[in-house]
VOBA-1610 file (N, C-alpha, C; in pm, whole numbers, padded with zeros to 5 digits, always signed):
BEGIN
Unk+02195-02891-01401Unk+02296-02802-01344Unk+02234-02725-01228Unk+02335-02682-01142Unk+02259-02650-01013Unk+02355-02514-00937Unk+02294-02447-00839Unk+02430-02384-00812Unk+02592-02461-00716Unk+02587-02566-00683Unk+02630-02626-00618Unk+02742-02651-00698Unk+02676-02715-00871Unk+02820-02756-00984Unk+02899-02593-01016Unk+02787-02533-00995Unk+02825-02393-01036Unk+02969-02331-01008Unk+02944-02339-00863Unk+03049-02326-00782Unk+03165-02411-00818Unk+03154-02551-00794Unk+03260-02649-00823Unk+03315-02602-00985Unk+03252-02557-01059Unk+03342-02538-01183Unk+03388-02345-01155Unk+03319-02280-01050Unk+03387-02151-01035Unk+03556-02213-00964Unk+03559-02275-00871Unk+03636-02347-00744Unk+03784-02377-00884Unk+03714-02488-00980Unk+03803-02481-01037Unk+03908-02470-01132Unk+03828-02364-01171Unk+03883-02219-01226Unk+03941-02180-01146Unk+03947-02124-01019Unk+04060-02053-00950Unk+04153-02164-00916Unk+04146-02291-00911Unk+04272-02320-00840Unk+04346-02407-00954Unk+04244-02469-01048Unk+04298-02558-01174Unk+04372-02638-01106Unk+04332-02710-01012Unk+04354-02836-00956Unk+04225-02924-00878Unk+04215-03052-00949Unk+04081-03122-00879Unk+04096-03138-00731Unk+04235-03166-00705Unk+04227-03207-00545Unk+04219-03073-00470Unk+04273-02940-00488Unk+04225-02833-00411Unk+04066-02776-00413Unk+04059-02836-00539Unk+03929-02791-00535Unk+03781-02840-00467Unk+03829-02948-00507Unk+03730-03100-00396Unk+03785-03030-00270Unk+03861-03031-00194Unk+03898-02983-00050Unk+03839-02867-00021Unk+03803-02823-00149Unk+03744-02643-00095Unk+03595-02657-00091Unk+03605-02730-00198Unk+03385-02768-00169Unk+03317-02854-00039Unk+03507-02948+00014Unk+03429-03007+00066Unk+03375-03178+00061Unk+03463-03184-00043Unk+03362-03315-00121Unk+03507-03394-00168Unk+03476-03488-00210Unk+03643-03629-00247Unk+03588-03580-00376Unk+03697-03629-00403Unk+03772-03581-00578Unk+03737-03648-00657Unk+03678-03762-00620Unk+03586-03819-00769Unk+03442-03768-00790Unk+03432-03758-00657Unk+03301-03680-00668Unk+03292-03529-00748Unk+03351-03465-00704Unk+03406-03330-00735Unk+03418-03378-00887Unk+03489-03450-00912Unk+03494-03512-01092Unk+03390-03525-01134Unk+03267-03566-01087Unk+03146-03617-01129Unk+03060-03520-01214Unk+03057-03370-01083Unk+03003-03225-01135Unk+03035-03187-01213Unk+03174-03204-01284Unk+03251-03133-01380Unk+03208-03181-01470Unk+03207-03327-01495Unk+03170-03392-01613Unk+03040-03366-01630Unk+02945-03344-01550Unk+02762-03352-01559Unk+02729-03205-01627Unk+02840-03128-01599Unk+02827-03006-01645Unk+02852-03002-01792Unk+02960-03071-01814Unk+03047-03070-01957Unk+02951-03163-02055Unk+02887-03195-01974Unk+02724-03334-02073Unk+02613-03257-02085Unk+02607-03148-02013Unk+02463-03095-01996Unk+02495-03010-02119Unk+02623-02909-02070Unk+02640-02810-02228Unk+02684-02817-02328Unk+02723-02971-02311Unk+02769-03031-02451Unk+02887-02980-02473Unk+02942-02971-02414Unk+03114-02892-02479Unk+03189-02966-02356Unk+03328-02915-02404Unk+03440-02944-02297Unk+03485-02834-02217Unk+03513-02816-02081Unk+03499-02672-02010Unk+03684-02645-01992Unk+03723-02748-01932Unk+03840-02812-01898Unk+03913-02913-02007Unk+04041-02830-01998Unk+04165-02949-02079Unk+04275-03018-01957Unk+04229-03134-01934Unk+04272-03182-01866Unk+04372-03292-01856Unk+04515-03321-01783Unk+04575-03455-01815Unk+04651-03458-01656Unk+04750-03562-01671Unk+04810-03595-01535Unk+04842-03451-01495Unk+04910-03385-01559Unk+05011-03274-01477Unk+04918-03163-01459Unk+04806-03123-01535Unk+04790-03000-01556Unk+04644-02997-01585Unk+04570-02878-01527Unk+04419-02838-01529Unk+04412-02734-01631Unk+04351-02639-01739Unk+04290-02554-01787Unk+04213-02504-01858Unk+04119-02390-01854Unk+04012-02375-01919Unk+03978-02375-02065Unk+03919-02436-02106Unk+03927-02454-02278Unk+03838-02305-02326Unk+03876-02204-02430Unk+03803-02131-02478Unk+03632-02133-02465Unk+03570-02294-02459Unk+03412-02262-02435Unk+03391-02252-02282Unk+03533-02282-02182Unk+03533-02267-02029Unk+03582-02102-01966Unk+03620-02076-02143Unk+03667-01955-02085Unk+03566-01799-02078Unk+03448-01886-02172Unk+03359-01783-02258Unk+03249-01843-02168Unk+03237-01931-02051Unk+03100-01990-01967Unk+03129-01875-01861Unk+03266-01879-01845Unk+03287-01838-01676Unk+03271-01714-01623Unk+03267-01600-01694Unk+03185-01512-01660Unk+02997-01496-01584Unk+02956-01609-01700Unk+02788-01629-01706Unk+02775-01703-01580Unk+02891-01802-01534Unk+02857-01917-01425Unk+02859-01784-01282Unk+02983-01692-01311Unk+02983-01612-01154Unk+02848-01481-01169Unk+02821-01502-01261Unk+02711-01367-01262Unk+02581-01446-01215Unk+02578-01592-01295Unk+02429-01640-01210Unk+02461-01674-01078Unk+02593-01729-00995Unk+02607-01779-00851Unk+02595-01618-00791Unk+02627-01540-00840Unk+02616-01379-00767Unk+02498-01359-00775Unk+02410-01380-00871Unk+02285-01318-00854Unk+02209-01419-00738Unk+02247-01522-00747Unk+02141-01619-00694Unk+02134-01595-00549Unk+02310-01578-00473Unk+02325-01533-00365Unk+02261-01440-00305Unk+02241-01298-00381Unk+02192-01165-00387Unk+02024-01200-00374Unk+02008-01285-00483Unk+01809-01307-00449Unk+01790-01346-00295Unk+01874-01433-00288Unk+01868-01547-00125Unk+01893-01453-00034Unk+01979-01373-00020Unk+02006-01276+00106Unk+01898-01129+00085Unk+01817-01138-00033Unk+01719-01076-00032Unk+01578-01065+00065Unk+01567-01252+00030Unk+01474-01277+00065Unk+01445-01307+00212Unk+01591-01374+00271Unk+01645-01345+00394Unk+01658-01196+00488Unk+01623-01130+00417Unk+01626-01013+00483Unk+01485-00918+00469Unk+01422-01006+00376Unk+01272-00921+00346Unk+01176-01057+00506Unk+01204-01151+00507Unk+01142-01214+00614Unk+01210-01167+00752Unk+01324-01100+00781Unk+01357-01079+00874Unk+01288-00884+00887Unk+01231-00841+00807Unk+01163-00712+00805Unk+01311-00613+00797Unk+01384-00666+00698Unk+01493-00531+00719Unk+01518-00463+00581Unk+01411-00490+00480Unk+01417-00491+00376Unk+01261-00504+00308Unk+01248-00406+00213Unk+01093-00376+00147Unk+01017-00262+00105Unk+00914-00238+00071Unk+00824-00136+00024Unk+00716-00185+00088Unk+00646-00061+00110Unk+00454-00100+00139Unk+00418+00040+00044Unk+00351+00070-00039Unk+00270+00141-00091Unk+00145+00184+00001Unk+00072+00263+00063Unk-00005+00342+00153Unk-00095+00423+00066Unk-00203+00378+00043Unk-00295+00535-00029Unk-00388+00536+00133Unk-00382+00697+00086Unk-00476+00794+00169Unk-00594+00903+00110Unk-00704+00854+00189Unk-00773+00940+00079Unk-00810+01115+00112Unk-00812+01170-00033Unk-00707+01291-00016Unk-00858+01341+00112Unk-00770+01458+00160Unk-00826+01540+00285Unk-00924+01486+00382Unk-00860+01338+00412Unk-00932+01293+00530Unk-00812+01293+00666Unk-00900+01389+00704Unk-00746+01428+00850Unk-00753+01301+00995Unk-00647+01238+00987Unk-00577+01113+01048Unk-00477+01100+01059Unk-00465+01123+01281Unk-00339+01155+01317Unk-00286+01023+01343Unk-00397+00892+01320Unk-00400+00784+01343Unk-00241+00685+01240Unk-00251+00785+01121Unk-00186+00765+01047Unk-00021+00818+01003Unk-00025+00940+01086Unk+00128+01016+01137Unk+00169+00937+01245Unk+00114+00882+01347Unk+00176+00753+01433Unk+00191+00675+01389Unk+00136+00622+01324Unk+00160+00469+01285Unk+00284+00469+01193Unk+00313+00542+01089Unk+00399+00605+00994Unk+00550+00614+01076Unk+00557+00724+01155Unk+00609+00791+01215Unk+00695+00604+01341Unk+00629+00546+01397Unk+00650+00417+01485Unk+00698+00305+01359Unk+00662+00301+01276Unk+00668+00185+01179Unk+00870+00253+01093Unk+00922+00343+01074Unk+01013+00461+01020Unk+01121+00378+01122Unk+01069+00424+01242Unk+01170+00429+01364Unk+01222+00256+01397Unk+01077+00163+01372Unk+01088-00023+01404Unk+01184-00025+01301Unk+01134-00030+01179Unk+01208-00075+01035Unk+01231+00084+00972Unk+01376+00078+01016Unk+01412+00219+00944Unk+01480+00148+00811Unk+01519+00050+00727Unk+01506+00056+00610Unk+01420-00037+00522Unk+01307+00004+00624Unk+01177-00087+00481Unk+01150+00086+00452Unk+01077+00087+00299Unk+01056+00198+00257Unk+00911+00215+00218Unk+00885+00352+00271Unk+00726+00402+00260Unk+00679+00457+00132Unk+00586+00461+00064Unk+00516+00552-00060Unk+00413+00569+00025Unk+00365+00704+00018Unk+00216+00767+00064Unk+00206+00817-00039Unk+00027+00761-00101Unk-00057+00842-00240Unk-00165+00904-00191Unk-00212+01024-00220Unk-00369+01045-00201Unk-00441+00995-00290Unk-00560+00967-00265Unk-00628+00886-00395Unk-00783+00999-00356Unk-00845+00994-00465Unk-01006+01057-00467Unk-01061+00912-00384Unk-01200+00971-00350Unk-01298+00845-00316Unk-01338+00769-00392Unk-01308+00800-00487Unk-01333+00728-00641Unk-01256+00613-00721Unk-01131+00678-00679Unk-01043+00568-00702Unk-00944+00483-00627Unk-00977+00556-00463Unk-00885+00462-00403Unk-00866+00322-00386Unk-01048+00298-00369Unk-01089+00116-00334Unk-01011+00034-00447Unk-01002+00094-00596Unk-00954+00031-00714Unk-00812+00012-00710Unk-00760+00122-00664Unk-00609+00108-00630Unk-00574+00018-00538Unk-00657-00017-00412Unk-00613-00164-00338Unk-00612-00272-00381Unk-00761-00295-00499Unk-00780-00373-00553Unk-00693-00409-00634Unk-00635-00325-00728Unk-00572-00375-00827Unk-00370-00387-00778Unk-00396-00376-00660Unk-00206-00394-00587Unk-00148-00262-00634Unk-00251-00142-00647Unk-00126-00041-00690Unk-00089-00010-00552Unk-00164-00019-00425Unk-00094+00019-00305Unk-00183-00125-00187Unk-00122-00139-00071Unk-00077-00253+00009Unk-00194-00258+00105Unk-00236-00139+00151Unk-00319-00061+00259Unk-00362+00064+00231Unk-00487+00085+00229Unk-00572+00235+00211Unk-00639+00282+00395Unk-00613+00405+00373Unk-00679+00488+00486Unk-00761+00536+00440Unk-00901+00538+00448Unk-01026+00584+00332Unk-01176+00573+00437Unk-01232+00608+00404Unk-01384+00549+00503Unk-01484+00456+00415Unk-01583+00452+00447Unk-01674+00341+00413Unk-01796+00312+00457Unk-01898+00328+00348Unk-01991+00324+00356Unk-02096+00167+00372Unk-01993+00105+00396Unk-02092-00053+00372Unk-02063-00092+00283Unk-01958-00016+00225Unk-01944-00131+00014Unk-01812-00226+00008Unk-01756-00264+00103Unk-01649-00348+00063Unk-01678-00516+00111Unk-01632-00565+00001Unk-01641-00703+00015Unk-01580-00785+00095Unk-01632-00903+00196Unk-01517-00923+00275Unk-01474-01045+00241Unk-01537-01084+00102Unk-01442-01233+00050Unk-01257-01188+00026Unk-01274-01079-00004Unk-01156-00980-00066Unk-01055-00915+00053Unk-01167-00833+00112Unk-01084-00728+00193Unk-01118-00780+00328Unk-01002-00664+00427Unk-00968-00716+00579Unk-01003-00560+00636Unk-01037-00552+00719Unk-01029-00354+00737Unk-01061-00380+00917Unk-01021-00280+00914Unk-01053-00206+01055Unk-01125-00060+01097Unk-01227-00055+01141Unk-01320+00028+01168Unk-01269+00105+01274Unk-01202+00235+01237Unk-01163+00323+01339Unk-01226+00389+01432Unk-01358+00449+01340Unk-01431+00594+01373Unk-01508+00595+01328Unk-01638+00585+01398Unk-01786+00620+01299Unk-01816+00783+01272Unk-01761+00807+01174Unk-01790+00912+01130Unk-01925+01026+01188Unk-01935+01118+01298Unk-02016+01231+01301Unk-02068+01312+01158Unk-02210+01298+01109Unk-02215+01373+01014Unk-02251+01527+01083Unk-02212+01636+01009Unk-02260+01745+01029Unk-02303+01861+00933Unk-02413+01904+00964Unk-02423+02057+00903Unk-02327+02192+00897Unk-02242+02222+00826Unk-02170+02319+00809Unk-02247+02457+00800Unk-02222+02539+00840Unk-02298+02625+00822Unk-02228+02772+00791Unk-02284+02870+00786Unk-02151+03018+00827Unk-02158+03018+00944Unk-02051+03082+01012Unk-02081+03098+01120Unk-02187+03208+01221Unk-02232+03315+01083Unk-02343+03413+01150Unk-02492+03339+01100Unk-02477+03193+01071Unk-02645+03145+01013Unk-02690+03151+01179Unk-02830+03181+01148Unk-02942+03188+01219Unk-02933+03072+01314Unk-02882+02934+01226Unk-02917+02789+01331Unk-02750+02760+01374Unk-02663+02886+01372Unk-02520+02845+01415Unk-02562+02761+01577Unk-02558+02822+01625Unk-02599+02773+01746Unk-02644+02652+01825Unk-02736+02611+01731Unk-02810+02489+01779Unk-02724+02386+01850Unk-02797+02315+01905Unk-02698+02152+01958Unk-02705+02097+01843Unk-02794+02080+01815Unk-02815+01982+01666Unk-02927+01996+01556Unk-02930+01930+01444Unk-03031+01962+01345Unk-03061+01877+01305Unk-03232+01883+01224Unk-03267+01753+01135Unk-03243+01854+01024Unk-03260+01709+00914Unk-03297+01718+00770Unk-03395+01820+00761Unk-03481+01838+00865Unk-03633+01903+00795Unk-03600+02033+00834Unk-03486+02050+00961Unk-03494+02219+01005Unk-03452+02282+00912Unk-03400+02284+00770Unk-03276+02360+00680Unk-03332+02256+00542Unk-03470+02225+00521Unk-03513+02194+00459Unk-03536+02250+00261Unk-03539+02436+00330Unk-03585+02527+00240Unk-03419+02614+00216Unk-03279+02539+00274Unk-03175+02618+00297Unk-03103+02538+00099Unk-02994+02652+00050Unk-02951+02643-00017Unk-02848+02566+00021Unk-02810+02426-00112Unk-02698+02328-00059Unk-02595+02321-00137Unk-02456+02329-00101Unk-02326+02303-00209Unk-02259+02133-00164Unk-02244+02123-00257Unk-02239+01928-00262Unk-02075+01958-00310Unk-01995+01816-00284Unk-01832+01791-00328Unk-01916+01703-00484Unk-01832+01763-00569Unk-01871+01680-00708Unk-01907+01572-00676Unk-01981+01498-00761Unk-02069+01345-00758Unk-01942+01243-00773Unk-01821+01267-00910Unk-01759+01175-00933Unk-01673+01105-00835Unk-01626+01208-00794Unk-01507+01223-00710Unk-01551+01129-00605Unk-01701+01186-00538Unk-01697+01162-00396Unk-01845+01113-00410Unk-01867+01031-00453Unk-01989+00918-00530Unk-02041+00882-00408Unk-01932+00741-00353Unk-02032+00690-00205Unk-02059+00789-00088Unk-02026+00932-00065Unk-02077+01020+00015Unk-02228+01093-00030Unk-02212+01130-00128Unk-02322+01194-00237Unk-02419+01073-00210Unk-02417+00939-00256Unk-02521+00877-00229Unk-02589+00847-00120Unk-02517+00835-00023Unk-02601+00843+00076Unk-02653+01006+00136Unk-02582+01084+00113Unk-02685+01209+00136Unk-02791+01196+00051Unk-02789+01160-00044Unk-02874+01175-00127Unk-02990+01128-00069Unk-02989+00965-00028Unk-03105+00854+00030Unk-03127+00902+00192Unk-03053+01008+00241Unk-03123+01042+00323Unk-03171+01161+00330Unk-03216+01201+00223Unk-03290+01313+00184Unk-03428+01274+00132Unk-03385+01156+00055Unk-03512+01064-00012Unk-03646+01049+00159Unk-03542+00971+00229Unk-03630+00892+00337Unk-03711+00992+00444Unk-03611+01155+00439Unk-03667+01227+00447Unk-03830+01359+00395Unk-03817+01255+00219Unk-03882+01331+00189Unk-03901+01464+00122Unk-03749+01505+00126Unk-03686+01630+00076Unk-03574+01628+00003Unk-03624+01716-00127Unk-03521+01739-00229Unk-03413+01874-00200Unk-03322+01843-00203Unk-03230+01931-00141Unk-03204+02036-00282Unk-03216+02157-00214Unk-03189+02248-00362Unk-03065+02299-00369Unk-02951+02226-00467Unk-02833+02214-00465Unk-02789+02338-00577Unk-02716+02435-00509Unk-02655+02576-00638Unk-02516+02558-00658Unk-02461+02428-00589Unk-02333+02415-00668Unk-02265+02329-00591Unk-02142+02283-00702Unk-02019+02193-00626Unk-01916+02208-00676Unk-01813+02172-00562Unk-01686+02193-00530Unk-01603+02042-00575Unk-01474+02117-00603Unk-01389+01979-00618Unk-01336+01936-00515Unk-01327+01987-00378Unk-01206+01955-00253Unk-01302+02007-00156Unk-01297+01956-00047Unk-01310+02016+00097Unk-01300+02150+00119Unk-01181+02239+00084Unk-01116+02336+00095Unk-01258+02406+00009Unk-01217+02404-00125Unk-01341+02484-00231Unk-01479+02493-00134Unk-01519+02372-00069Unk-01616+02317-00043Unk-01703+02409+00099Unk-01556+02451+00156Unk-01598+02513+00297Unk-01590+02695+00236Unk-01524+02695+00156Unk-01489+02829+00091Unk-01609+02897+00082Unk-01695+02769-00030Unk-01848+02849-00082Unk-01922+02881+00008Unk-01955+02772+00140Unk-02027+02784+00260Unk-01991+02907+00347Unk-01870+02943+00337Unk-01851+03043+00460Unk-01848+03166+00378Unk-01908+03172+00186Unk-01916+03294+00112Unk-02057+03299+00137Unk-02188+03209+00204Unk-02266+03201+00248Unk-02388+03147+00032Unk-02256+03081-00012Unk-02343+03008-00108Unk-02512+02938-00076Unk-02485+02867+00024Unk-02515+02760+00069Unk-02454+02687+00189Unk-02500+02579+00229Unk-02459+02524+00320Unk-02422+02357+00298Unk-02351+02279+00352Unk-02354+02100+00356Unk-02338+02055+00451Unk-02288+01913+00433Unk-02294+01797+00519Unk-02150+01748+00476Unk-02074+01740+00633Unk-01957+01661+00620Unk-01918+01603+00699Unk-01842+01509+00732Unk-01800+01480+00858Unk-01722+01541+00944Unk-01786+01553+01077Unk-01790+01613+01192Unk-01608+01678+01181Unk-01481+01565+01212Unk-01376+01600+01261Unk-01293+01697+01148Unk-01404+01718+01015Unk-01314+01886+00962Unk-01323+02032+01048Unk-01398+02028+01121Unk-01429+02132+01245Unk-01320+02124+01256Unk-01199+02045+01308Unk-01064+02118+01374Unk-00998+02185+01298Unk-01026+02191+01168Unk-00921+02201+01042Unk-00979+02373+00999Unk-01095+02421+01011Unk-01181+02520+01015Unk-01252+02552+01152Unk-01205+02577+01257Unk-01260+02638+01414Unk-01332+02731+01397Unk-01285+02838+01306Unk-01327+02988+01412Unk-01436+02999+01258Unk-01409+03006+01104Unk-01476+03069+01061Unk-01637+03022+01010Unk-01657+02874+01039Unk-01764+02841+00994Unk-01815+02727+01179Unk-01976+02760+01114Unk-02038+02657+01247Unk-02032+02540+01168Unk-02012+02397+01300Unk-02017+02270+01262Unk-02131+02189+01386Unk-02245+02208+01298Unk-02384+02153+01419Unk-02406+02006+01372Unk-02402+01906+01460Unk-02401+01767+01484Unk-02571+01734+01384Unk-02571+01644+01258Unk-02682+01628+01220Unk-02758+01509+01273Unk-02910+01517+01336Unk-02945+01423+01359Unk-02958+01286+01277Unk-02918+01163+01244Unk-02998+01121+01180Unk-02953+00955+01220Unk-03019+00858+01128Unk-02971+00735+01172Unk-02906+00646+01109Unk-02903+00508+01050Unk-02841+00471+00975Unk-02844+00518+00830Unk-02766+00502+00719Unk-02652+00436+00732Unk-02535+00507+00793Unk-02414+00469+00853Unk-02317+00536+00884Unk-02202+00532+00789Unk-02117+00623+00820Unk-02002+00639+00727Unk-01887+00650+00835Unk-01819+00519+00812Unk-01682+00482+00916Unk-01570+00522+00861Unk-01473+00508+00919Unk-01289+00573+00912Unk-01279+00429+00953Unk-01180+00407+00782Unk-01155+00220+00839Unk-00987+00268+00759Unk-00944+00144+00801Unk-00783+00116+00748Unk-00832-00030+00641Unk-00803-00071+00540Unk-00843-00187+00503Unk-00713-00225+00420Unk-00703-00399+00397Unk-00605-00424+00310Unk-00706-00574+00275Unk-00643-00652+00091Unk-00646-00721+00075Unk-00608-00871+00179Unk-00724-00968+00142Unk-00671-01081+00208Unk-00560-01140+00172Unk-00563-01119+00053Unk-00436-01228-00024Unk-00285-01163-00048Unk-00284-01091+00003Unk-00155-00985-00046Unk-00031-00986+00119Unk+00035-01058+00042Unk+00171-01154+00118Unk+00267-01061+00141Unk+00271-00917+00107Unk+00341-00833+00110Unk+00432-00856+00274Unk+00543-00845+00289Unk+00583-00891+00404Unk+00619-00780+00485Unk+00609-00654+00428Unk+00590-00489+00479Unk+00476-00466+00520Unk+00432-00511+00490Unk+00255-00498+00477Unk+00203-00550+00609Unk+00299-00715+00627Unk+00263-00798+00763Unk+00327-00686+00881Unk+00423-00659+00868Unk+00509-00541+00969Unk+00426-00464+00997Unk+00354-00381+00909Unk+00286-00248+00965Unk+00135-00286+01014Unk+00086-00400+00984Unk-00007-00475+01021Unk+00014-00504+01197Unk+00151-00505+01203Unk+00140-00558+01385Unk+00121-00401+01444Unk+00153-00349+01391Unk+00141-00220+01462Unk-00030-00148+01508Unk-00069-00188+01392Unk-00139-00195+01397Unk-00322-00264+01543Unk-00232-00397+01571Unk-00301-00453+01681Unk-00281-00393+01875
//
């Protein structure tokens, strides 16, 4: 059975005549006979009481014909679905962002993608650094805005490298080395340090960490913060001091210094990344925008 007989036994039900009905499908009347019967063999019953004068539905034709227009309706409904998800007028993309990384890169793109396809539909998540990579991984969202330290796989993932991240020394703004152009590891060697929790923000922590190692110096850490916000709070209560990337300076101007840290590899980039395999056809849309 197919949707084609489907129809031919919807067809004739409304007209309870073979020859109007063959004329409406389209098709000669023995043929049109053929479907009816292939149908009435497949479900084993009789659909139609039929003789010279007269067409009508037999009680098991009368108790199908509901089920026959609900599957030709649905089937239609999938097809003009799918017709309209390849034509981009129709869809979801899921978006994680990871929380308090400021990207205006990402209010344009948002903002242009709204206006192209005003009814494909957006979800924006913040995710920790902890769990965003897992959330691409596992399809809870389409595309992550996140940075990156060198750890993503590229049998898997596709990304784009926005911004090599500026690391910097935060400081108060009345410290002694506000000023400077720039700093090493060794100038603020003996300075008190506040770190963003380990869990949260793991691949940042580690590499401060190894470049403290290569430096030689154990950083004497009196506390950590859960957020950025907490994070600049303690520094400008003159806890201590850290290391963050450079472009939170716009977000905090006046009350804390942000001095450029010398150092060399590894870097920490501002990438956009998505799965290779993920057919999402919202996904392909915001992808052109992208180029």
């Amino acid at each position: 059975m197919n949707i084609f007989e489907l129809e031919c036994f919807l067809t004739l039900a409304r007209y309870l005549n073979f020859t109007k009905a063959a004329e409406h499908m389209f098709i000669t009347q023995p043929v049109f006979s053929r479907h009816i019967t292939r149908m009435e063999e497949e479900l084993d019953t009789r659909l139609f009481f039929r003789d010279k004068r007269s067409v009508s539905l037999t009680p098991s034709g009368m108790a199908f014909l509901p089920y026959a227009q609900q599957m030709v309706e649905t089937f239609y409904a999938g097809k003009e679905t799918l017709q309209n998800e390849k034509k981009g007028i129709i869809g979801t993309l899921h978006i994680g962002v990871l929380k308090e990384l400021h990207n205006d890169r990402l209010t344009k793109l948002v903002s242009e993608f709204i206006r192209t396809y005003p009814k494909l539909q957006l979800h924006i998540r913040e995710y920790s650094n902890y769990d965003i990579l897992p959330a691409l991984l596992g399809y809870q969202v389409g595309i992550i805005f996140t940075i990156s330290t060198g750890n993503f796989d590229p049998a898997l993932l596709q990304w784009i490298t926005e911004q090599t991240l500026e690391q910097t020394l935060v400081l108060p703004s009345d410290h002694p080395m506000a000023e400077k152009s720039s700093l090493r590891l060794s100038d603020v060697h003996r300075e008190n340090f506040v770190f963003l929790e380990s869990e949260a923000y793991l691949p940042i922590n580690t590499i401060l960490m190894r470049l403290f190692e290569e430096c030689s110096i154990t950083p004497r850490i009196v506390g950590h913060a859960s957020s950025i916000q907490g994070l600049m709070s303690m520094v400008e209560c003159g806890m201590g001091i850290s290391i963050v990337p450079g472009h939170f300076q716009s977000l905090y101007p006046n009350k804390l210094a942000f001095v450029p840290l010398t150092i060399e590899e590894p870097a920490v980039n501002r990438v956009i990344a998505w799965r290779k395999d993920n057919d999402n056809l919202a996904l392909k849309l915001f992808l052109r925008l992208l180029q």
